[in-house]
C-alpha positions in Angstrom: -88.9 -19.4 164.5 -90.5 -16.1 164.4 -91.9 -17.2 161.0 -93.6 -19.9 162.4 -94.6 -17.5 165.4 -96.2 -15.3 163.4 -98.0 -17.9 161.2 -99.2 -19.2 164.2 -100.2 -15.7 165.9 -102.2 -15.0 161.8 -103.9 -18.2 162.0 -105.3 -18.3 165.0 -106.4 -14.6 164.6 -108.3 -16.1 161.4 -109.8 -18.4 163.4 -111.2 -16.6 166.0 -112.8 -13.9 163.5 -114.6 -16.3 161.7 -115.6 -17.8 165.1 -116.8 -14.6 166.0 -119.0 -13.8 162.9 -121.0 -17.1 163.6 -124.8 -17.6 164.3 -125.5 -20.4 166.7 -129.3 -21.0 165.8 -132.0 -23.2 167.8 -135.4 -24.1 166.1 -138.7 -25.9 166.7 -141.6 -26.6 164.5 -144.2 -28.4 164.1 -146.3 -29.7 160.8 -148.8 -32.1 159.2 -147.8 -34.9 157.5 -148.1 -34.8 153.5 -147.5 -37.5 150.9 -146.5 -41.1 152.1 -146.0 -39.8 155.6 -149.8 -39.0 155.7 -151.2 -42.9 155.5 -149.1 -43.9 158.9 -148.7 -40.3 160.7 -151.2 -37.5 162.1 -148.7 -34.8 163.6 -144.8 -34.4 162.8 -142.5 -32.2 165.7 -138.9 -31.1 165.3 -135.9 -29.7 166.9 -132.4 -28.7 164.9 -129.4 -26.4 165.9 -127.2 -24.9 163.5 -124.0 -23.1 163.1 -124.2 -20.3 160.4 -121.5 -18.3 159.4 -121.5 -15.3 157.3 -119.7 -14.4 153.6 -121.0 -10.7 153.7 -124.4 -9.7 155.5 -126.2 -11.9 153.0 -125.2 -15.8 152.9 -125.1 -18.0 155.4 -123.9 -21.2 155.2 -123.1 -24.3 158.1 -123.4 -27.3 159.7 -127.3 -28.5 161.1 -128.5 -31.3 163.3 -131.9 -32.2 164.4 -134.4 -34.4 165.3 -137.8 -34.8 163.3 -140.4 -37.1 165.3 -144.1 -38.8 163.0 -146.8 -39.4 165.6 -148.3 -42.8 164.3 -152.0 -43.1 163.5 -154.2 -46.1 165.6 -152.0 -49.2 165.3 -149.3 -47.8 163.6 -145.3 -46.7 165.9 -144.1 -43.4 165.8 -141.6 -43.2 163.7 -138.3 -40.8 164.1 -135.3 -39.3 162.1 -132.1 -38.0 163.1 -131.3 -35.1 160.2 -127.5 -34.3 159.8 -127.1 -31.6 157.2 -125.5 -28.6 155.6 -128.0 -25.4 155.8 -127.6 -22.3 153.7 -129.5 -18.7 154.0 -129.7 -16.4 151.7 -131.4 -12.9 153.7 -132.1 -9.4 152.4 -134.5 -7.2 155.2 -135.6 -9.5 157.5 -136.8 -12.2 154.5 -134.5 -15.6 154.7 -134.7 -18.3 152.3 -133.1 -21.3 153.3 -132.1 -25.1 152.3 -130.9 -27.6 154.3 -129.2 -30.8 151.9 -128.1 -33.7 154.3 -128.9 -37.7 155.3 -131.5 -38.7 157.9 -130.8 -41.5 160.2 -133.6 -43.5 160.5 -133.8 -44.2 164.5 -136.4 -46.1 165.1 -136.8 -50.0 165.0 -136.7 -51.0 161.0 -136.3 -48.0 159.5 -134.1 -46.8 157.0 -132.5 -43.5 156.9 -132.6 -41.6 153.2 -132.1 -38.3 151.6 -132.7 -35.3 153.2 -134.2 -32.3 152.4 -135.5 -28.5 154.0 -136.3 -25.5 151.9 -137.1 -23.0 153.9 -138.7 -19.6 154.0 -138.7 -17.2 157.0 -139.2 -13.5 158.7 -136.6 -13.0 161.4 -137.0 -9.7 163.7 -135.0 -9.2 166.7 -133.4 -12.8 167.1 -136.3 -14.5 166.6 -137.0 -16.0 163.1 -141.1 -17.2 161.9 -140.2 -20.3 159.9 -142.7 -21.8 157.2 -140.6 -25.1 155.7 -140.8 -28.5 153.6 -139.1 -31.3 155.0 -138.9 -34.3 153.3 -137.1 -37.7 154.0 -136.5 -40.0 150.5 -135.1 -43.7 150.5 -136.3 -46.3 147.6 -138.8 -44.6 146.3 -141.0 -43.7 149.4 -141.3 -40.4 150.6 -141.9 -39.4 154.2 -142.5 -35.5 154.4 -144.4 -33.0 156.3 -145.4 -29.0 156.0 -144.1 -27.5 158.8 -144.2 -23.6 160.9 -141.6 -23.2 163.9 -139.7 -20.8 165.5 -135.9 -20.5 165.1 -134.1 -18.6 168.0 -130.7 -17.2 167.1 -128.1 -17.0 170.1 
């Protein structure tokens, strides 16, 4: 019993460090349509939190989920994506480069979801992070991407 006690007492210690080095992150952006995306969209706005947590003061790594949103062009829906994703950071003095590796859900009427993709590339200072990124959604062939800047908040 006091074996189990203290495997208990160890684990949840475990836990609750690695709880405590985590980085719950909140971002917006918004970018221009590139590629395939360009010939049906004009504008392309996002929204993703993520949970980061640390191996040493360098790497990052965690779970993401967003919401990327193409403005049609004149006779043409909007179109919208639903990005569930693993995110990594690699950061050294302020500089972060990041990917994010996951499927988007396609959620709007006949659309397919596909491959997802983020590189990423970013100043942080004081909580607030200047983020410059590629995100691209790939399913048969087509290719519906956009150049984006945002803002990440970490909380």
């Amino acid at each position: 019993m006091k074996k189990l006690l203290l495997l208990i007492i160890f684990l949840v210690g475990g836990v609750t460090s690695t709880y405590a080095q985590g980085d719950l992150r909140l971002g917006i952006n918004a970018g221009v349509p590139v590629g395939d995306a360009a010939d049906y969209s004009s504008f392309n706005a996002g929204a993703d939190v993520a949970y980061l947590m640390g191996f040493g003061d360098i790497f990052q790594v965690g779970p993401m989920v967003g919401y990327s949103h193409f403005f049609g062009e004149e006779g043409v829906d909007d179109f919208q994506f639903l990005p569930i994703a693993a995110t990594a950071r690699f950061g050294l003095a302020g500089l972060e480069l990041g990917l994010d590796l996951g499927y988007g859900l396609g959620i709007s009427d006949d659309l397919d979801g596909g491959f997802y993709y983020r590189p990423k590339v970013g100043f942080s200072l004081f909580g607030l992070g200047l983020i410059g990124s590629y995100t691209g959604f790939s399913n048969d062939g087509d290719s519906l991407s956009s150049v984006n800047l945002g803002l990440e908040f970490r909380l």
